[in-house]
C-alpha positions in Angstrom: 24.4 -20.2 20.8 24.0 -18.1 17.6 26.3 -15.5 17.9 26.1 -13.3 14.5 22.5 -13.2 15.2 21.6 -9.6 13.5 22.1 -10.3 10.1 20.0 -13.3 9.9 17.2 -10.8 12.1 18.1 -8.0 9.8 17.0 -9.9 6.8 13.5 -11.5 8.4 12.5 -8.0 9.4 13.2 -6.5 5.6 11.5 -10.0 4.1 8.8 -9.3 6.1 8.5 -5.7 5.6 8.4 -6.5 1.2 6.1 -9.3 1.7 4.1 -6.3 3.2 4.3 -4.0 0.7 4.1 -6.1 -2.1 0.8 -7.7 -0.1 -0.9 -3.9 0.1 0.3 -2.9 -3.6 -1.7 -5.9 -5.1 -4.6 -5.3 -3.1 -4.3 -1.8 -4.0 -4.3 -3.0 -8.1 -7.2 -5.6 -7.4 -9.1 -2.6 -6.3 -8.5 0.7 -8.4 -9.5 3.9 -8.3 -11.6 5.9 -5.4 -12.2 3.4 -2.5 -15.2 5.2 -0.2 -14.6 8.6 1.8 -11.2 9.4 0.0 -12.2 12.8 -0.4 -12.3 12.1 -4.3 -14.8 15.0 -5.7 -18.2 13.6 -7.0 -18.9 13.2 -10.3 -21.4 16.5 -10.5 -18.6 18.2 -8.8 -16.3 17.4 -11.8 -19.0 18.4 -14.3 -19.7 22.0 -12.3 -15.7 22.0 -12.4 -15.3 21.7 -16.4 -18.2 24.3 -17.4 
């Protein structure tokens, strides 16, 4: 039986949990800017916005 068992458990949930975040940052970067119904204003909007 393995008894130091929560280090090794410790370090599969962190690996796990950057392979995650690195995962969503990338898809994040392959994909920039407003991504649908973000709530980012329209580009009239910005215009009305500057004048």
């Amino acid at each position: 039986m393995f008894t130091d068992w929560q280090t090794p458990l410790a370090l599969l949930v962190v690996a796990v949990t950057l392979t995650l975040l690195i995962r969503g940052a990338w898809k994040k970067r392959q994909k920039p800017g407003c991504g649908g119904n973000c709530g980012c204003p329209s580009q009239e909007f910005k215009g009305r916005i500057k004048k």
